[in-house]
PQR file with spaces between the fields and no chain letter, atoms N, CA, C, O and H, PARSE charges and radii, in Angstrom:
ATOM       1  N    UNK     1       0.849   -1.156    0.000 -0.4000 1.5000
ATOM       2  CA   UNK     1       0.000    0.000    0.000 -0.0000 2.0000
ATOM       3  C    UNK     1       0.905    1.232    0.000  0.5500 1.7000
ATOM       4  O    UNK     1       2.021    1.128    0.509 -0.5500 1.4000
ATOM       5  N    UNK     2       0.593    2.137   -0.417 -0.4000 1.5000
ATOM       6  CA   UNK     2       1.280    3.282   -0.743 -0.0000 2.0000
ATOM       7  C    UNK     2       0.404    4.583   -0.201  0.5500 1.7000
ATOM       8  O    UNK     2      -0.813    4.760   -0.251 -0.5500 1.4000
ATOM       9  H    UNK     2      -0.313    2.221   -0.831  0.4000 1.0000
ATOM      10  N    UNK     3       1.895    5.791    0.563 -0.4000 1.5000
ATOM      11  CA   UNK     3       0.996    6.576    1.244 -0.0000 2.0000
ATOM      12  C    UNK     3       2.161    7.573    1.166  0.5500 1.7000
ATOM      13  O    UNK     3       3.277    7.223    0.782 -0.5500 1.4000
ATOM      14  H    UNK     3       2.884    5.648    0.604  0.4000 1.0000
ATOM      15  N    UNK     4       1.843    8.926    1.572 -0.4000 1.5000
ATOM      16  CA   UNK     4       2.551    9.744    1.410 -0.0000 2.0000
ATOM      17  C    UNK     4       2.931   10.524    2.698  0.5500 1.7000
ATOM      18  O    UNK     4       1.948   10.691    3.419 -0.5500 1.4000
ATOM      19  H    UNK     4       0.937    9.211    1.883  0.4000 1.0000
ATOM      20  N    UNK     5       4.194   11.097    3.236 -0.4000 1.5000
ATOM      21  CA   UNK     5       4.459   11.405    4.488 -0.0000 2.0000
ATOM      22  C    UNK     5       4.419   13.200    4.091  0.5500 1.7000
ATOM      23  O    UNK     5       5.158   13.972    3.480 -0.5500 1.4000
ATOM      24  H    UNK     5       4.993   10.961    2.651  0.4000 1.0000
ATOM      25  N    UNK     6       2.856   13.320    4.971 -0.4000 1.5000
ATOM      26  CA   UNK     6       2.259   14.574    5.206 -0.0000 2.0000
ATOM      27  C    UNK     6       2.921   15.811    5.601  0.5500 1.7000
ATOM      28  O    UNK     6       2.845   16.894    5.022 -0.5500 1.4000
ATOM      29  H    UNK     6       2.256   12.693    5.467  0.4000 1.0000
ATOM      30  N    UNK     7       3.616   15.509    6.713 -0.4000 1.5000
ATOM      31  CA   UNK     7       4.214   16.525    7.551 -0.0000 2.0000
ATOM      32  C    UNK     7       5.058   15.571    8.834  0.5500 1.7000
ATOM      33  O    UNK     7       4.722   14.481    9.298 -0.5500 1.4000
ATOM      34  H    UNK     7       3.677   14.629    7.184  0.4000 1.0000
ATOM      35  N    UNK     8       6.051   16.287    9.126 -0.4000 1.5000
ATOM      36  CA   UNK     8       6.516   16.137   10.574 -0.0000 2.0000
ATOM      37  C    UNK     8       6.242   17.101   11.588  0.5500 1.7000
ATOM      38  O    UNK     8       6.420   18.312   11.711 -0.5500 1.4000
ATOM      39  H    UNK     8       6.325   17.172    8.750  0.4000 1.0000
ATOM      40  N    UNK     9       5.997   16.640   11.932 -0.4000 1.5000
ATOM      41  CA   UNK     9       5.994   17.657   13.865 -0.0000 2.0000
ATOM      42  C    UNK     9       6.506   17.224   14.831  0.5500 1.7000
ATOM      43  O    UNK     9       6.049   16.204   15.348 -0.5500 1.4000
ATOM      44  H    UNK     9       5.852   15.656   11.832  0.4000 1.0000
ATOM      45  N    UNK    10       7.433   17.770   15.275 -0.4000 1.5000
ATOM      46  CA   UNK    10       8.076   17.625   17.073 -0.0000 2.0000
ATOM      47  C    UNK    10       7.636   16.147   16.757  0.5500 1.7000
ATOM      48  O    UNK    10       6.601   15.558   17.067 -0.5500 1.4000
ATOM      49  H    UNK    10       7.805   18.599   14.855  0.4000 1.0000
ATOM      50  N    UNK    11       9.141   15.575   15.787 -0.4000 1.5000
ATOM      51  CA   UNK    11       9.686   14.540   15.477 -0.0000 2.0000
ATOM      52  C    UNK    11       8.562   13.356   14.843  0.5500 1.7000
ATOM      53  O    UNK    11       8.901   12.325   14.262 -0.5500 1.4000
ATOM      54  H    UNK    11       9.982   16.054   15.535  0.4000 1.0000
ATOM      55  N    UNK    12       7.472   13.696   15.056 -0.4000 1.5000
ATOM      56  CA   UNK    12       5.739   13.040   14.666 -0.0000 2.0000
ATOM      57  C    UNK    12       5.903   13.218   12.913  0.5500 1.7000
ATOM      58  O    UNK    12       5.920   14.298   12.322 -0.5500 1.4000
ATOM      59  H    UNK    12       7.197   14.534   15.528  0.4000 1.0000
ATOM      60  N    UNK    13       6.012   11.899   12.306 -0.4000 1.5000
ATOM      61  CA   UNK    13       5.281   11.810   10.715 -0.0000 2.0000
ATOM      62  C    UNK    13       3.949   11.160   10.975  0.5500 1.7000
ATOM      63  O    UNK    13       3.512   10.194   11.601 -0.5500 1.4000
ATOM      64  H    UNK    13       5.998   11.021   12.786  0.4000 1.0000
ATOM      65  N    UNK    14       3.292   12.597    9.843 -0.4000 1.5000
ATOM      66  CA   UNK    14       1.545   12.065    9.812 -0.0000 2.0000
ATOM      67  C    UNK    14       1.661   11.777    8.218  0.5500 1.7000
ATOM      68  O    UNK    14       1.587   12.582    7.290 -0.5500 1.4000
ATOM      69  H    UNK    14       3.647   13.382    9.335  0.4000 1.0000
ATOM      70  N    UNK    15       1.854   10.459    8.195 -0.4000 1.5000
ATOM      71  CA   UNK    15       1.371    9.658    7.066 -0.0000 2.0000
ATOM      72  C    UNK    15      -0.353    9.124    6.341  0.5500 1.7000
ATOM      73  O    UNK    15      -1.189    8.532    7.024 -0.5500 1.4000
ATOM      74  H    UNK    15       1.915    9.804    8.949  0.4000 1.0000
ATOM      75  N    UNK    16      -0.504    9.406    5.255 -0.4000 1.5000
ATOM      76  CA   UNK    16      -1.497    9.486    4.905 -0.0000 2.0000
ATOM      77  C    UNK    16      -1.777    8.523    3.581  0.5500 1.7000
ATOM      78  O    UNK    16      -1.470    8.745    2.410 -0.5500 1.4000
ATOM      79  H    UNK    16       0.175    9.887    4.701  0.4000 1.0000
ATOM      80  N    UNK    17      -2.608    7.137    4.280 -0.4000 1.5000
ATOM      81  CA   UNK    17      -2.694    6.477    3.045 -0.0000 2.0000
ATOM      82  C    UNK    17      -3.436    6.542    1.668  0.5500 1.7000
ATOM      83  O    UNK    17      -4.580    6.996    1.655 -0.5500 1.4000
ATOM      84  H    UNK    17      -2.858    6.958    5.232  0.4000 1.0000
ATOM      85  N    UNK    18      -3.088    6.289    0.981 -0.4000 1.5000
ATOM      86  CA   UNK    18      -3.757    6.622   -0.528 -0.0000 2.0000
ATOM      87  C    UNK    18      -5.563    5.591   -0.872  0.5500 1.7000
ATOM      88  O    UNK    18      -6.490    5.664   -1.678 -0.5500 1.4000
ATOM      89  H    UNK    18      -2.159    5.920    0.991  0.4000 1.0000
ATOM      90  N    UNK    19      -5.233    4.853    0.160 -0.4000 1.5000
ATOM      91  CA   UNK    19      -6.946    4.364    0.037 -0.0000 2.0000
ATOM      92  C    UNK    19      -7.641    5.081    0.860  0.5500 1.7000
ATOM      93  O    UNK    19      -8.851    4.933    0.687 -0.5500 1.4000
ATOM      94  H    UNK    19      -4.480    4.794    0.815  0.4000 1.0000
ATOM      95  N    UNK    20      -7.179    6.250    2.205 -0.4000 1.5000
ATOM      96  CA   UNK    20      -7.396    6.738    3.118 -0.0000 2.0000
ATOM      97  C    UNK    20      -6.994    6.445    4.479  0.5500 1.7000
ATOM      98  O    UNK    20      -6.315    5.421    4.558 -0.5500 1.4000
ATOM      99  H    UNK    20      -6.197    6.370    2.346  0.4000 1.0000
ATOM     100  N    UNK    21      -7.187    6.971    5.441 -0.4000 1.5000
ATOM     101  CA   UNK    21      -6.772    6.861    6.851 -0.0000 2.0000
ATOM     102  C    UNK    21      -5.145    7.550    6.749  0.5500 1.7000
ATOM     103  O    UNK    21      -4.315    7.732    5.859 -0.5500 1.4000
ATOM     104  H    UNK    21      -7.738    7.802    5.377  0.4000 1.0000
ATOM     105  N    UNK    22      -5.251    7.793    8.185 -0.4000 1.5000
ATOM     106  CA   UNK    22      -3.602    8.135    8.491 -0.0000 2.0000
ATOM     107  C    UNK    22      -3.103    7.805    9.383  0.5500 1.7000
ATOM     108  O    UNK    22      -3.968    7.650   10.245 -0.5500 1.4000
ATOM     109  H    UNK    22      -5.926    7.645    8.909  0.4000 1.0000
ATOM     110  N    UNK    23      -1.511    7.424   10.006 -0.4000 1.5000
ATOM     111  CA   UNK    23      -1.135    7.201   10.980 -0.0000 2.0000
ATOM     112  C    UNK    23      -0.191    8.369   11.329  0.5500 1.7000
ATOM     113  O    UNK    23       0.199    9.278   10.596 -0.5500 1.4000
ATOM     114  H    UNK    23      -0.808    7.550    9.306  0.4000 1.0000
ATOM     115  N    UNK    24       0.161    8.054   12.998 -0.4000 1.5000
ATOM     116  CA   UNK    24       1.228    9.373   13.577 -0.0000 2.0000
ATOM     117  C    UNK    24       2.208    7.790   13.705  0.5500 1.7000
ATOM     118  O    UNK    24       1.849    6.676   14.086 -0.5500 1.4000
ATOM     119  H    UNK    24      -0.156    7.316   13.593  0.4000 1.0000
ATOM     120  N    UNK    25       3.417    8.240   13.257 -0.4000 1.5000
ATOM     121  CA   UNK    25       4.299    7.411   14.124 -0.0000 2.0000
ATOM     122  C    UNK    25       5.755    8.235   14.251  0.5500 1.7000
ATOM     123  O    UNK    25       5.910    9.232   13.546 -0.5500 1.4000
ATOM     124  H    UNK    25       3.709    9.145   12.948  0.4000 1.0000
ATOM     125  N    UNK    26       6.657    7.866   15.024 -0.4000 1.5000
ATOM     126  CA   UNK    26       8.112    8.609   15.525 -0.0000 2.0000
ATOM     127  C    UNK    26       8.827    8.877   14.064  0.5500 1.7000
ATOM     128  O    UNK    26       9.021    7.978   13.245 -0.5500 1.4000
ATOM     129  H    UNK    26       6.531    7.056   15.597  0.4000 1.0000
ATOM     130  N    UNK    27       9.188   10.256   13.870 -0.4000 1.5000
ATOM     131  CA   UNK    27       9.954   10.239   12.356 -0.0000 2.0000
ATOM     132  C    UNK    27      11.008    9.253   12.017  0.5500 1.7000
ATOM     133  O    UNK    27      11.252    8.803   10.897 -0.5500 1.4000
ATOM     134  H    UNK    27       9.031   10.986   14.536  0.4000 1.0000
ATOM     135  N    UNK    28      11.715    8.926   13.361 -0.4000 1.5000
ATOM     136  CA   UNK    28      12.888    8.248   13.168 -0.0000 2.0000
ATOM     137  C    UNK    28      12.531    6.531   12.592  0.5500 1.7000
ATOM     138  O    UNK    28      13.395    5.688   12.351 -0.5500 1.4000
ATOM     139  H    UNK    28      11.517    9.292   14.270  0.4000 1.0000
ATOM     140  N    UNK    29      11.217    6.366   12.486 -0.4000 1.5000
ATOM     141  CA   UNK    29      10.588    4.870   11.723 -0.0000 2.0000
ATOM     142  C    UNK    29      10.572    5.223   10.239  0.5500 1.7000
ATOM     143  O    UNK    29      10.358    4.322    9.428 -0.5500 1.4000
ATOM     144  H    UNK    29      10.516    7.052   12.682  0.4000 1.0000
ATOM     145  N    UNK    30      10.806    6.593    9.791 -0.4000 1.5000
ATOM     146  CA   UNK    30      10.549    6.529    8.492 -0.0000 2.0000
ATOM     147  C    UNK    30      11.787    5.830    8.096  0.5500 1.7000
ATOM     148  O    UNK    30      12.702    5.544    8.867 -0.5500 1.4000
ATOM     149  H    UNK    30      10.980    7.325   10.450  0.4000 1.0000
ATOM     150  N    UNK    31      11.725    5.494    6.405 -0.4000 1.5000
ATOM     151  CA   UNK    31      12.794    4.917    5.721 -0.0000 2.0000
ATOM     152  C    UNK    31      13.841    6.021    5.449  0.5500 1.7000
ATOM     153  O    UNK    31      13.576    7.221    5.364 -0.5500 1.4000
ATOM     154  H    UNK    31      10.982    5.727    5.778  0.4000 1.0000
ATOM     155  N    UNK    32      15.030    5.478    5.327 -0.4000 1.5000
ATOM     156  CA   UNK    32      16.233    6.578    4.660 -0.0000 2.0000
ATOM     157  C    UNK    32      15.766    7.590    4.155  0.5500 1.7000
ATOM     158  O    UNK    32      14.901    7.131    3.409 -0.5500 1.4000
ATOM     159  H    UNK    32      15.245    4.504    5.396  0.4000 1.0000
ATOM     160  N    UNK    33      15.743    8.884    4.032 -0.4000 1.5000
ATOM     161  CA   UNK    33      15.873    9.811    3.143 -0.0000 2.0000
ATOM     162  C    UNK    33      14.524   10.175    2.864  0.5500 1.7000
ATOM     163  O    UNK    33      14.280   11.097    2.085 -0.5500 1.4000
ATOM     164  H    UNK    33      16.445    9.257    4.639  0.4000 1.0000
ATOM     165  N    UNK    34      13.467    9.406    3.541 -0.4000 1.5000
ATOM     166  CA   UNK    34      11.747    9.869    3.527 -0.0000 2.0000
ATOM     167  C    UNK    34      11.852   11.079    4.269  0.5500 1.7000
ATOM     168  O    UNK    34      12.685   11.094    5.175 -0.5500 1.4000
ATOM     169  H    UNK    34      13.666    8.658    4.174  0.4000 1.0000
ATOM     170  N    UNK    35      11.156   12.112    4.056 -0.4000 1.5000
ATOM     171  CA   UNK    35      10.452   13.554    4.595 -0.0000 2.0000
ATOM     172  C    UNK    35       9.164   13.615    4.324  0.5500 1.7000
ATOM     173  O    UNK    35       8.318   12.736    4.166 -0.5500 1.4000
ATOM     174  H    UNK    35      10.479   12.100    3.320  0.4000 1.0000
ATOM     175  N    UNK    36       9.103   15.304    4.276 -0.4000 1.5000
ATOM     176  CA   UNK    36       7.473   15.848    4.345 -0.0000 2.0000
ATOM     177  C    UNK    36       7.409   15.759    2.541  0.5500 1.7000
ATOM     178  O    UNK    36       8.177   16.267    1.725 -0.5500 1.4000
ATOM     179  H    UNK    36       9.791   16.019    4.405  0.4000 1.0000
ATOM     180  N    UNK    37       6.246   14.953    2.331 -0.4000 1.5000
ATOM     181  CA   UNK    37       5.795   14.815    0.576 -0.0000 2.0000
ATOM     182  C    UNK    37       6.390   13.271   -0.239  0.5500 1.7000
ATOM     183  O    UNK    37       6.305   12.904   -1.411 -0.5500 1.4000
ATOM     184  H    UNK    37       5.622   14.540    2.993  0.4000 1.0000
ATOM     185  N    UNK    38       6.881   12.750    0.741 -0.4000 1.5000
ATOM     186  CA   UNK    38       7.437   11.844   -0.114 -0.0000 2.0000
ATOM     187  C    UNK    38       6.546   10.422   -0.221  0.5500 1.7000
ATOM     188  O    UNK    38       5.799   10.164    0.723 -0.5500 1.4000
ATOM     189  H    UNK    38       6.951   13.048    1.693  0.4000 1.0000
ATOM     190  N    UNK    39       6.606    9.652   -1.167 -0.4000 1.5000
ATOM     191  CA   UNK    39       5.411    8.462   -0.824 -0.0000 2.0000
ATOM     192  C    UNK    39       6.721    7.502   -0.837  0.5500 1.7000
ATOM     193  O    UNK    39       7.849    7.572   -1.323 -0.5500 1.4000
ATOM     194  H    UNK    39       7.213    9.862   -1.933  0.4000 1.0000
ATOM     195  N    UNK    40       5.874    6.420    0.073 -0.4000 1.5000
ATOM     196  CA   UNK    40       6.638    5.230    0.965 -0.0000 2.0000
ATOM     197  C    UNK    40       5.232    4.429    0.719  0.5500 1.7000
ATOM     198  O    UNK    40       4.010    4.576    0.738 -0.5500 1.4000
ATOM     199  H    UNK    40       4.957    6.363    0.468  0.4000 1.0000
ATOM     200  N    UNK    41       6.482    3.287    0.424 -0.4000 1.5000
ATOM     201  CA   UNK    41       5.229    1.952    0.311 -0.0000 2.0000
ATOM     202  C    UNK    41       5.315    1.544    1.590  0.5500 1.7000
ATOM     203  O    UNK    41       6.370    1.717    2.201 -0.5500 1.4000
ATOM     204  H    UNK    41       7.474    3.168    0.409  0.4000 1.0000
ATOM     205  N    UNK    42       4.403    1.041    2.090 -0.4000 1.5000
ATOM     206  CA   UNK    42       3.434    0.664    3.598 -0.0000 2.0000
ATOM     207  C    UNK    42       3.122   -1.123    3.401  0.5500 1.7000
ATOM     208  O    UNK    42       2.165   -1.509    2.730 -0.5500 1.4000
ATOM     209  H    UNK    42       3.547    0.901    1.594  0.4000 1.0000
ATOM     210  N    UNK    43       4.090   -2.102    4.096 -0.4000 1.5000
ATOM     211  CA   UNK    43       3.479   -3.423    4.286 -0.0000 2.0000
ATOM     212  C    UNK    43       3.348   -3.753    5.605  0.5500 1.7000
ATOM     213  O    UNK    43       3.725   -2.990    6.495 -0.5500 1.4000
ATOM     214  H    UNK    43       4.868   -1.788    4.641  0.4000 1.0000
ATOM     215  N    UNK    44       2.906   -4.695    5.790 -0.4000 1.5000
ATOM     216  CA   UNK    44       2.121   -5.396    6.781 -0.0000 2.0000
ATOM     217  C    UNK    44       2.460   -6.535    7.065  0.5500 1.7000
ATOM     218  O    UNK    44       2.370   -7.064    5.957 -0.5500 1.4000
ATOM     219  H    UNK    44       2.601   -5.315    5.067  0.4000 1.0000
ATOM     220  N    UNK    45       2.879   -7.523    7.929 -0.4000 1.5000
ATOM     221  CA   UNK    45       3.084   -8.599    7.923 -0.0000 2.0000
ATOM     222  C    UNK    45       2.421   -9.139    9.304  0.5500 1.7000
ATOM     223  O    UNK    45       2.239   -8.274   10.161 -0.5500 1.4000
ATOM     224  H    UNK    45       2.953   -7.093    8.828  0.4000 1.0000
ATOM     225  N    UNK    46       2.037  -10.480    9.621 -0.4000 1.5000
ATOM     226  CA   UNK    46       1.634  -10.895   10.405 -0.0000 2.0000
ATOM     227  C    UNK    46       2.504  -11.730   11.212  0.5500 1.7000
ATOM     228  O    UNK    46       2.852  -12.757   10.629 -0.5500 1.4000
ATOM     229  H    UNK    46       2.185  -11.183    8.925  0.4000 1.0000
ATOM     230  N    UNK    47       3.061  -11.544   12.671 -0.4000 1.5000
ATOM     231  CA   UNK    47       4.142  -11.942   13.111 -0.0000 2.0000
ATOM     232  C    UNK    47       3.065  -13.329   14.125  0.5500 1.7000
ATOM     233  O    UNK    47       2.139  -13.063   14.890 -0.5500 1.4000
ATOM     234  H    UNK    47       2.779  -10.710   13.144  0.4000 1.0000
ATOM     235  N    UNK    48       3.681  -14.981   13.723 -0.4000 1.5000
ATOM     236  CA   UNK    48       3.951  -15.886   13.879 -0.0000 2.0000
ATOM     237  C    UNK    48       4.209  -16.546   14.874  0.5500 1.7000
ATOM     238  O    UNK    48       5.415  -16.645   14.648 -0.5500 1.4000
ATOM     239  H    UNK    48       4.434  -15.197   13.101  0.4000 1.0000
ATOM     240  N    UNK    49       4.046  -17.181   15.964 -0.4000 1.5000
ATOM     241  CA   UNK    49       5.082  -17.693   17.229 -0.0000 2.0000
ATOM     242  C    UNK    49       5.154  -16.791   17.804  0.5500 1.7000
ATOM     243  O    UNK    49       6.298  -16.502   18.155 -0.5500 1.4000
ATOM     244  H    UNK    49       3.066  -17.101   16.147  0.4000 1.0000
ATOM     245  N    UNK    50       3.793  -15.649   18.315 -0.4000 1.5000
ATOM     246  CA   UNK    50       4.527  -15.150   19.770 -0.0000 2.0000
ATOM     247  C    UNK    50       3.606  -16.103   20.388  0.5500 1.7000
ATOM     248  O    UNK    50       2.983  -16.986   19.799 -0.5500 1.4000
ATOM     249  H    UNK    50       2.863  -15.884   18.030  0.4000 1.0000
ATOM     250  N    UNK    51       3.585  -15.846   21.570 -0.4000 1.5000
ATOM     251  CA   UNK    51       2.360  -16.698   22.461 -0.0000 2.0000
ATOM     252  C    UNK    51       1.576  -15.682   23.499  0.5500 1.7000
ATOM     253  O    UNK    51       1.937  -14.514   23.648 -0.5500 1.4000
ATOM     254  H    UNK    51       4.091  -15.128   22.048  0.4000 1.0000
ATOM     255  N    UNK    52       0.927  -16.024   23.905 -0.4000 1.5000
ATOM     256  CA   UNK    52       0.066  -15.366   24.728 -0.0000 2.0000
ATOM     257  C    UNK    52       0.329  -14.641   25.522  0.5500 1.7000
ATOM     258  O    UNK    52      -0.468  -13.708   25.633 -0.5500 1.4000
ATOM     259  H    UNK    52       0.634  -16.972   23.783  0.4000 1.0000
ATOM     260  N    UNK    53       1.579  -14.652   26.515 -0.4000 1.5000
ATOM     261  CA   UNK    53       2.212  -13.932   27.462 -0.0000 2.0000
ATOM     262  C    UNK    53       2.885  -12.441   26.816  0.5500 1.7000
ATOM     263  O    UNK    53       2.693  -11.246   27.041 -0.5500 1.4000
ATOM     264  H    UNK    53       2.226  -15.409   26.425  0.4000 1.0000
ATOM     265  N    UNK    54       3.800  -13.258   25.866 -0.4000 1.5000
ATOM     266  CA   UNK    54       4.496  -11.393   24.925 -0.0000 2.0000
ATOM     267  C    UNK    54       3.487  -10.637   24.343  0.5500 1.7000
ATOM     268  O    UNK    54       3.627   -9.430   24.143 -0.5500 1.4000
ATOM     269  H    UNK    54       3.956  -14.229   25.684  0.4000 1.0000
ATOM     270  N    UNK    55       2.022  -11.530   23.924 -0.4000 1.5000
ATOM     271  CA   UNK    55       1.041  -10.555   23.322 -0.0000 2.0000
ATOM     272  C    UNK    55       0.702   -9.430   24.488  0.5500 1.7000
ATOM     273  O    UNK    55       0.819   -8.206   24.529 -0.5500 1.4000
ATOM     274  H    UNK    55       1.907  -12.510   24.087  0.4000 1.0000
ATOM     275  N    UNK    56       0.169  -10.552   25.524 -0.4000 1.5000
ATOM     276  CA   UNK    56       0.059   -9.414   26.776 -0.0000 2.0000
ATOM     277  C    UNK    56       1.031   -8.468   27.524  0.5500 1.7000
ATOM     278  O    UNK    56       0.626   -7.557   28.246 -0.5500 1.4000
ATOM     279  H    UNK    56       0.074  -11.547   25.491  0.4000 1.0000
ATOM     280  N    UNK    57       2.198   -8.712   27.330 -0.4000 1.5000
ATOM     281  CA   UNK    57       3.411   -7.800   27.764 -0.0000 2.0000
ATOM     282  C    UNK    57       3.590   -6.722   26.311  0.5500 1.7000
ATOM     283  O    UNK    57       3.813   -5.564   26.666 -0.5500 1.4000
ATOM     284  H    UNK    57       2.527   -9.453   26.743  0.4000 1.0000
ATOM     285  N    UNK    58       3.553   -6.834   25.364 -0.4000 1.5000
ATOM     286  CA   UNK    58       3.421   -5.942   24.510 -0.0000 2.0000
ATOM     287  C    UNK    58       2.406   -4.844   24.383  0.5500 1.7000
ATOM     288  O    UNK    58       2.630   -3.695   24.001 -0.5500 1.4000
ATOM     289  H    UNK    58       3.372   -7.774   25.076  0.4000 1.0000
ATOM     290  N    UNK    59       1.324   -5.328   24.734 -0.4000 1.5000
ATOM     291  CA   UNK    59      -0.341   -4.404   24.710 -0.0000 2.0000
ATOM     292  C    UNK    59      -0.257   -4.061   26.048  0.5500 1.7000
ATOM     293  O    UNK    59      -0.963   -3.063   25.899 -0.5500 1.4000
ATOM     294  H    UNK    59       1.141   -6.261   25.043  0.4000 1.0000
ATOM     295  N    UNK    60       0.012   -4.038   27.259 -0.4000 1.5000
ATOM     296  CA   UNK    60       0.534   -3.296   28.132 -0.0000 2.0000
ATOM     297  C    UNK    60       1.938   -2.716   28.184  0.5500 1.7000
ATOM     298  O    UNK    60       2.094   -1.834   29.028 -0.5500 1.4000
ATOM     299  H    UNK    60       0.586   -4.848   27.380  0.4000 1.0000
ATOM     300  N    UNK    61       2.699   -2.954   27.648 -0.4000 1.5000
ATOM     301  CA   UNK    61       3.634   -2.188   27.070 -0.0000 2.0000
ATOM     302  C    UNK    61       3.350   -0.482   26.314  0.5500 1.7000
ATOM     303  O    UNK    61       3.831    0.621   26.577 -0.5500 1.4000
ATOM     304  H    UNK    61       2.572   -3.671   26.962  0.4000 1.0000
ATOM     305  N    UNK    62       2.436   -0.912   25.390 -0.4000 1.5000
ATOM     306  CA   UNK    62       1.921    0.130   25.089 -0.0000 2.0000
ATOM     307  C    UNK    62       1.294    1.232   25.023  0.5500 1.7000
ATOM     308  O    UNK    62       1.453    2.355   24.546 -0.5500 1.4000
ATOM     309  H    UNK    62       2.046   -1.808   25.177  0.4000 1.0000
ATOM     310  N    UNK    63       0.220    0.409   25.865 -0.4000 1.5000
ATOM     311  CA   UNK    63      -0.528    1.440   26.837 -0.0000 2.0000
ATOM     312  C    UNK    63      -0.405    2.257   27.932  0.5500 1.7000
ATOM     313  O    UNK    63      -1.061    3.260   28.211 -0.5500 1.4000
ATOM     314  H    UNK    63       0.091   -0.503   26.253  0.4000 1.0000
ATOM     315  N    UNK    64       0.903    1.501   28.793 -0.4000 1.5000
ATOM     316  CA   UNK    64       1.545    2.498   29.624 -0.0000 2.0000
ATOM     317  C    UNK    64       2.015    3.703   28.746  0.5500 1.7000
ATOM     318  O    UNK    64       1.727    4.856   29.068 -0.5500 1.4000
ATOM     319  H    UNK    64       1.436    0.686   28.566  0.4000 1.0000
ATOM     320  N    UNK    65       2.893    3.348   27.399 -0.4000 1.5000
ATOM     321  CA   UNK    65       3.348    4.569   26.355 -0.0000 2.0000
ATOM     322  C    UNK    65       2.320    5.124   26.292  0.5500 1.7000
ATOM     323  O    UNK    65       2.410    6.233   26.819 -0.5500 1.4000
ATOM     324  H    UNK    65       3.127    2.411   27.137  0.4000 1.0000
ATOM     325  N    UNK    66       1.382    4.922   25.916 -0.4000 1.5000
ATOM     326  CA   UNK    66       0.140    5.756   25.114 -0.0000 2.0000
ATOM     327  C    UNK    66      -0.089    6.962   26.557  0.5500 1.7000
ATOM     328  O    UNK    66       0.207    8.155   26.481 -0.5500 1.4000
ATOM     329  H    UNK    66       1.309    4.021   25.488  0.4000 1.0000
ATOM     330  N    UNK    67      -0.612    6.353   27.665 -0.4000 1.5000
ATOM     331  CA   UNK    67      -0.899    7.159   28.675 -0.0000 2.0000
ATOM     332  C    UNK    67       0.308    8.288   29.115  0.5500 1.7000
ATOM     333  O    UNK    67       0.101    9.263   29.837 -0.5500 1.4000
ATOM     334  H    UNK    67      -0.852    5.385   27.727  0.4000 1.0000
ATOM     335  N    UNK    68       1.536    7.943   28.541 -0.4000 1.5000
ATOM     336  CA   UNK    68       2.535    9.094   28.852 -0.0000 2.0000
ATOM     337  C    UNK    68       2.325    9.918   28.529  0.5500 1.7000
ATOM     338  O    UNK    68       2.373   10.959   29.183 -0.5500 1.4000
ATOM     339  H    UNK    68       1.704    7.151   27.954  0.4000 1.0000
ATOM     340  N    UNK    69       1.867    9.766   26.906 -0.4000 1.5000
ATOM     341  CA   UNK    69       1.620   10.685   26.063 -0.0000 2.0000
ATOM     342  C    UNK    69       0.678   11.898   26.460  0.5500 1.7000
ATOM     343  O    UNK    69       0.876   13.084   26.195 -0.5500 1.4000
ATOM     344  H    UNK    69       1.827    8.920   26.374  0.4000 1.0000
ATOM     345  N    UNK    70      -0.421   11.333   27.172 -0.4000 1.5000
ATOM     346  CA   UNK    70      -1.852   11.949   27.551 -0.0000 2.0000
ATOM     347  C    UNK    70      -1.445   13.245   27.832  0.5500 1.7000
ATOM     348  O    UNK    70      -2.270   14.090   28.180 -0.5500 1.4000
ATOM     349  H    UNK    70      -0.583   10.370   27.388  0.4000 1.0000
């Protein structure tokens, strides 16, 4: 999928996909040499062999992040 990187802010790329929707993620995830306007192809993969415990240490992992943010 293909999407184009909108803008940065206080290190934030708001990426914007070309079927629609957008994500915020840390600039420093973009690829080499991506900025503000550039399109980046977007995949997805489905990760395999975790088990139940890292799912749950990951999704609370996160959510403590998320609430920093608040």
């Amino acid at each position: 999928m293909r999407a184009i990187v909108d803008r940065i802010e206080d290190d934030v790329a708001v990426v914007i996909f070309e079927d629609g929707g957008r994500a915020y993620l840390p600039a420093a995830q973009l690829p080499p040499g991506a900025g503000e306007g550039t399109v980046v192809r977007v995949t997805w993969a489905v990760e395999t062999g975790s088990n139940a415990h890292e799912v749950a240490e990951l999704i609370d992992r996160l959510r403590r992040r998320s609430e920093e943010h608040l």
